[in-house]
C-alpha atoms as one frame of an Amber mdcrd trajectory, in Angstrom:
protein
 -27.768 -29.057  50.219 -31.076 -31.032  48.979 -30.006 -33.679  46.191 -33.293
 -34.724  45.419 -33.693 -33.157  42.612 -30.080 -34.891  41.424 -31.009 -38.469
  43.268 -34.470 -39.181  42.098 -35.343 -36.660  39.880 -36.130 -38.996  36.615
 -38.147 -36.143  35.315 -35.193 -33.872  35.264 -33.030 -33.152  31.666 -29.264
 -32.744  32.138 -26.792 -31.701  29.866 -23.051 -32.231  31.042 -19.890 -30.822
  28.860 -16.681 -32.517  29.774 -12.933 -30.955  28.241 -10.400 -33.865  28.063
  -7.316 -34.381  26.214  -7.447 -37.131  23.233  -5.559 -39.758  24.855  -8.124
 -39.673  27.609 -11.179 -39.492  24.964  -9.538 -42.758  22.967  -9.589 -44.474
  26.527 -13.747 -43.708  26.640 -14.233 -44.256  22.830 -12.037 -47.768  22.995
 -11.327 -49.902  19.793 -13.588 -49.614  16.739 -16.269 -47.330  19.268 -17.099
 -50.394  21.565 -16.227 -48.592  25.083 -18.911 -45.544  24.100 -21.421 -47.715
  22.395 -21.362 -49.529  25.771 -21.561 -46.881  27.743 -24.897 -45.646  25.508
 -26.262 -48.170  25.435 -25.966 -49.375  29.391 -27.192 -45.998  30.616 -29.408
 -44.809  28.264 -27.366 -42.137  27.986 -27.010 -39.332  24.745 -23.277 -39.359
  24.639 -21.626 -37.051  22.087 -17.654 -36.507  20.819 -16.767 -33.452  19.660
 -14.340 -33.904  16.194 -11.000 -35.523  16.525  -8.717 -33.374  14.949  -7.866
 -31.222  17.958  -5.787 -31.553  20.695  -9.014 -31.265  23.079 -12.521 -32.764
  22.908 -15.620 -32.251  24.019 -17.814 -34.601  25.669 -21.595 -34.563  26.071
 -23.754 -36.046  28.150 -27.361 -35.326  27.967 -30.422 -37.221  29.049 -32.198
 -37.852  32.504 -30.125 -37.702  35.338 -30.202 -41.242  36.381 -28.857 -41.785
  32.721 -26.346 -39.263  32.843 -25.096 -39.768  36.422 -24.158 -43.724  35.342
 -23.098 -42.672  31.946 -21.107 -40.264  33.706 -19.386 -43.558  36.148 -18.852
 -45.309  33.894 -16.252 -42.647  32.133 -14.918 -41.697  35.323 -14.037 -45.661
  35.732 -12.034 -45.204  32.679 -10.146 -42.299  33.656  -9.206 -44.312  36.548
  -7.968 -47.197  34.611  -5.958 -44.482  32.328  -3.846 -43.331  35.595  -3.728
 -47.011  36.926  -1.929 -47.745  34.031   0.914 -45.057  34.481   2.133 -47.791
  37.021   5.260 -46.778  38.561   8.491 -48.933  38.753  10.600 -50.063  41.736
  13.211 -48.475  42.462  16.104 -50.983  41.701  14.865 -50.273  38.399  15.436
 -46.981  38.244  18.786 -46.880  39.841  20.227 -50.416  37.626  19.169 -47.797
  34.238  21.733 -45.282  36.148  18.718 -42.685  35.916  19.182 -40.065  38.664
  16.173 -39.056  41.683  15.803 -35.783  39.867  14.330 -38.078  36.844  12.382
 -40.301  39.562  11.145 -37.113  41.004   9.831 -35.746  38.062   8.052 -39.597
  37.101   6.375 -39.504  40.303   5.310 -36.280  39.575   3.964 -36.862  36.172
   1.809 -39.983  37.355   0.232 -38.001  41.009  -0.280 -34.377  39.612  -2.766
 -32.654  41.127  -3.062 -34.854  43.915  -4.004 -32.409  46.767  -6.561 -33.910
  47.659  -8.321 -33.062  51.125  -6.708 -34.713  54.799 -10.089 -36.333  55.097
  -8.821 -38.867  52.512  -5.922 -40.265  53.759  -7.731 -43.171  55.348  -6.206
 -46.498  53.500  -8.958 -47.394  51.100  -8.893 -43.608  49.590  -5.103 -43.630
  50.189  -4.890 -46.749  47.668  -6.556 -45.266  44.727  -4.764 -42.930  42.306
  -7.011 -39.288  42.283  -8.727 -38.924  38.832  -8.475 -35.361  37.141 -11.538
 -34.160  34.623 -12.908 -30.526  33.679 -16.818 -28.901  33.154 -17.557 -26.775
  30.777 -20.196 -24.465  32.129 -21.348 -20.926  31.583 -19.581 -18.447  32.939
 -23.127 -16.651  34.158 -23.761 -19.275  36.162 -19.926 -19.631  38.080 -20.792
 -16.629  40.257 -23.987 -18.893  42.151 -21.386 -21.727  42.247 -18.482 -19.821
  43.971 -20.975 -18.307  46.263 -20.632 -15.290  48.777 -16.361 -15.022  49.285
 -16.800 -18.409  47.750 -18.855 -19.997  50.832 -20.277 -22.420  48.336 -17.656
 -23.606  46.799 -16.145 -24.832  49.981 -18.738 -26.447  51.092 -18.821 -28.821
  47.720 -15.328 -28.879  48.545 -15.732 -29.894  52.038 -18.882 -32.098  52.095
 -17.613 -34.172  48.949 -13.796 -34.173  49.901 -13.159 -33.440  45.954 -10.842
 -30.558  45.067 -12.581 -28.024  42.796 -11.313 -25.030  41.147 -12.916 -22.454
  38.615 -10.791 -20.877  35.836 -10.517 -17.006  35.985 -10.467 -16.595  32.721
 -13.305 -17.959  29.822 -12.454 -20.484  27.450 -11.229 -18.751  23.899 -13.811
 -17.447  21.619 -16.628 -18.234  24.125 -18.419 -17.326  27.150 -17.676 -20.546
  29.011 -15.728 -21.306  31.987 -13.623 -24.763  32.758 -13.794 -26.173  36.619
 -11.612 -28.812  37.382 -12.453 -31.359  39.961 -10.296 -33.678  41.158 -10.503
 -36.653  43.442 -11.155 -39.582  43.805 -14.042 -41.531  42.239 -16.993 -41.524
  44.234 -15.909 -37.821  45.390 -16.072 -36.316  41.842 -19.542 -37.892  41.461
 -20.840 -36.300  44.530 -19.077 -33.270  43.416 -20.895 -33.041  39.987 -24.259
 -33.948  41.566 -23.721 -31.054  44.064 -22.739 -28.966  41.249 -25.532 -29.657
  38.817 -28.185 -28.738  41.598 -26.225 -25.452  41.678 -26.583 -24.874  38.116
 -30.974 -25.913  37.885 -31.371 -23.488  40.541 -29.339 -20.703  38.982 -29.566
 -20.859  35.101 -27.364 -19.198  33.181 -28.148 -15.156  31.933 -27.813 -14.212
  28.737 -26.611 -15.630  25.896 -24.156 -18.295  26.115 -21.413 -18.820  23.409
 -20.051 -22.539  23.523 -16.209 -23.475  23.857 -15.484 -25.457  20.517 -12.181
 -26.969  20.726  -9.892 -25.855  17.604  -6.612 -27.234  15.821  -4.724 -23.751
  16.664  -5.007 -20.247  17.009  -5.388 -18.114  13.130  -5.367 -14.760  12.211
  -9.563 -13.380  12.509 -10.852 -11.230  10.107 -13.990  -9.476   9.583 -15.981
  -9.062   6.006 -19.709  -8.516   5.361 -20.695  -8.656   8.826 -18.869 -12.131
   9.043 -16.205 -13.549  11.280 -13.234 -15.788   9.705 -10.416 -17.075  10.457
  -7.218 -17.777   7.854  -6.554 -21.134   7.879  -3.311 -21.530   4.736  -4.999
 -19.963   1.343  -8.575 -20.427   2.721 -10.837 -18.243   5.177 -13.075 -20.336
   7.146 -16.197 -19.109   8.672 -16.768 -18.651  12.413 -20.423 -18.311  13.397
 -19.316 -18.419  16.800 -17.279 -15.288  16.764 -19.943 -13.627  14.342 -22.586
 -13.860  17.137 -20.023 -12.725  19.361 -19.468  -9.868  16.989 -23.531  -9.065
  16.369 -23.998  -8.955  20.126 -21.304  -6.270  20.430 -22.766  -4.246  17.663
 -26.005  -4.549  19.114 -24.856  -3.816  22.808 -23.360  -0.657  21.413 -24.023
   3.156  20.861 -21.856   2.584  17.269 -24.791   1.766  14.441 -24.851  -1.839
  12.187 -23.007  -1.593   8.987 -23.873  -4.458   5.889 -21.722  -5.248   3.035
 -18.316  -5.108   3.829 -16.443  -6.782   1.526 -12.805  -5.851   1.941 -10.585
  -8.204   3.772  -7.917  -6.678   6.138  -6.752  -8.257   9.920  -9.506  -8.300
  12.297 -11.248  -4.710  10.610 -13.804  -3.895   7.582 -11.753  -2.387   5.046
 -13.793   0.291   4.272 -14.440   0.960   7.937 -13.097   4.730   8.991 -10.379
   4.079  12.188 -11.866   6.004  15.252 -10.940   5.706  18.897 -12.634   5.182
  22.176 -11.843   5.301  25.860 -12.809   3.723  28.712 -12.323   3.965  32.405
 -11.420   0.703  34.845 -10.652   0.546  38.088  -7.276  -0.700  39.156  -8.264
  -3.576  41.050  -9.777  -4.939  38.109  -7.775  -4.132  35.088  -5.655  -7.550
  35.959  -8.565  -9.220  34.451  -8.420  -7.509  31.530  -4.851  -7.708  31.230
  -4.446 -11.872  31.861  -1.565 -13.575  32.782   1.781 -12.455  31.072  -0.906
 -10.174  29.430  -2.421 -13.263  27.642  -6.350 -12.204  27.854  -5.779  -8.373
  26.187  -3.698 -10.003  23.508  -7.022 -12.560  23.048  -9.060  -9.445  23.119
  -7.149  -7.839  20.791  -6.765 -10.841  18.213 -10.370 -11.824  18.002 -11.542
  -7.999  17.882  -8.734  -7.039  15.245  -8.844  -3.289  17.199  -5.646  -1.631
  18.870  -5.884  -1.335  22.942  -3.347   0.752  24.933  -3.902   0.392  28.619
  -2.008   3.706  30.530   0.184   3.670  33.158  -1.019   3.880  36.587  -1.658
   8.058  37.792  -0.468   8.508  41.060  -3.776   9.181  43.321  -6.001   8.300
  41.063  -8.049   4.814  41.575  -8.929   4.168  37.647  -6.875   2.921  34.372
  -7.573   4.673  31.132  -8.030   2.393  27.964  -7.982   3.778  24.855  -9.423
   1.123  22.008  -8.739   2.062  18.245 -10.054   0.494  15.154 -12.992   0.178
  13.013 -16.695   1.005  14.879 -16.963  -3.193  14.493 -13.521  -3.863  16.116
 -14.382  -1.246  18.677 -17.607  -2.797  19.745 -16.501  -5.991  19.829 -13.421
  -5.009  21.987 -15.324  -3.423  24.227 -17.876  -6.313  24.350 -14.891  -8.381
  25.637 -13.783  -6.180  27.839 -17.280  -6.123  29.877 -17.671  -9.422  29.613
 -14.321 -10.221  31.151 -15.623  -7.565  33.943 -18.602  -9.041  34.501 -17.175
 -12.400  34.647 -14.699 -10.952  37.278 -17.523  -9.242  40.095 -19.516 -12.439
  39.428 -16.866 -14.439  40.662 -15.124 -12.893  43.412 -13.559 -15.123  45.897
 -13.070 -17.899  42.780  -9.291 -18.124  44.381
């Protein structure tokens, strides 16, 4: 793979969206700002945090990619000096508290999670430093050109960087984004990203692309006047996210656009009339649909407000009937979902 364009291209605008946890976003942000403001102001760097009242942040990086690429050291030096912290005690220690190997097991594990990283790194200088864990946020569209043909390109990032990288199945809530985790060890993820980013210039994403926004916990969507909320105590709080999610549906659909809808009721237009609509899915794919533990239909179902029934499987036959009730809104944007999920799913084959 050419990393020209990565290396030396000054020319070249990047825009990188990191998903951490706040305890690793205070380590970046430091005391009173200092760490970032650094980091902005030593790269030359755009660096923006997402708002702090959730349990997960985003991070931005945008500028050229020499900027980016040093903004983007320097935070992966932090992350280091996060886990190099989580130092772990001798033994003696352990055993003089009277705490038992299951609990030393379990501290071990805690501090080198995630540590598979490749044979090729088990030489003692790699061997010495902890592996560093951080997620992308990229459009889905564009996960398909990075897993390549039964995932050929994938593992060769994987191989040629010596980086472990793995893209989520499913799309972040109430978006049409996709977290990959890389993990490694410094320089790896680096080479990773660059490798990663050359992917994503030569393949940009189709479509429209709905951003992951973080939020303080999952609430009860509604739809009124053509609007997406969520119920948040006493108040309803607008979600222009899930209202272009919504308008795409309606648009993408053989059900016309209704206006001014002002009834309130769980995920449907009050005045809407309920109707019903099935689809057919083959078998091999409804286990996107369905999620783990059935977590991604019960998504669908919440953010759509509509009822869906998948049937049992028919002996001999090769397809799943789904039968999707609600309001003509709720129905499109179900079945909006549900294609997008699909598509997601034949984009991506050989993610695992």
């Amino acid at each position: 793979m050419d990393t020209g364009v990565i290396e030396g291209g000054l020319n070249v605008t990047l825009t990188i969206r990191l998903l951490m946890h706040g305890k690793e976003v205070g380590s970046i942000i430091g005391k009173k700002g200092e760490s970032v403001k650094k980091m902005r102001e030593e790269s030359g760097a755009r660096i923006n945090i997402s708002e702090g009242n959730c349990p997960e942040r985003i991070i931005t990086l945008a500028g050229p990619t020499n900027a980016i690429f040093k903004a983007f050291a320097m935070i992966i030096d932090k992350l280091e000096e996060v886990v190099l912290k989580l130092e772990v005690p001798p033994a003696s220690s352990f055993q003089s508290a009277g705490i038992t190997g299951l609990w030393l097991h379990s501290w071990l594990h805690i501090i080198f999670i995630q540590k598979d990283i490749s044979s090729s790194m088990t030489n003692s200088t790699a061997a010495s430093r902890p592996p560093v864990t951080l997620r992308l946020v990229v459009p889905a569209s564009q996960c398909g050109s990075l897993i390549g043909k039964g995932g050929c390109k994938i593992k060769e990032i994987r191989e040629s960087t010596g980086a472990q990288v793995q893209v989520a199945g499913d799309m972040l809530p109430n978006s049409t984004e996709r977290a990959i985790t890389i993990a490694g060890i410094p320089q790896s993820i680096i080479e990773c990203v660059k490798q990663i980013c050359v992917v994503m210039l030569e393949s940009p994403p189709k479509g429209v692309t709905i951003p992951y926004r973080p939020k303080p916990s999952s609430s009860p969507v509604i739809f009124a006047g053509g609007q997406a909320y969520t119920i948040q105590g006493q108040y309803a709080i607008p979600q222009p996210d899930l209202t272009k999610l919504h308008q795409l549906a309606m648009q993408q659909s053989h059900f016309p656009m209704t206006h001014g809808n002002t009834g309130f009721s769980a995920g449907l237009d009050a005045s809407a009339q309920t109707t019903s609509h099935e689809l057919t899915i083959p078998n091999d794919l409804i286990g996107c649909i369905i999620g783990r533990q059935g977590a991604k239909i019960n998504e669908i179902r919440q953010m759509s407000g509509a009822q869906i029934k998948i049937a049992n499987p028919v002996e001999g036959s090769t397809d799943r009937q789904v039968t999707i009730t609600g309001s003509a809104a709720s129905i499109s944007l179900a079945q909006y979902l549900i294609n997008v999920r699909l598509s997601s799913e034949t984009g991506g084959m050989g993610s695992s």
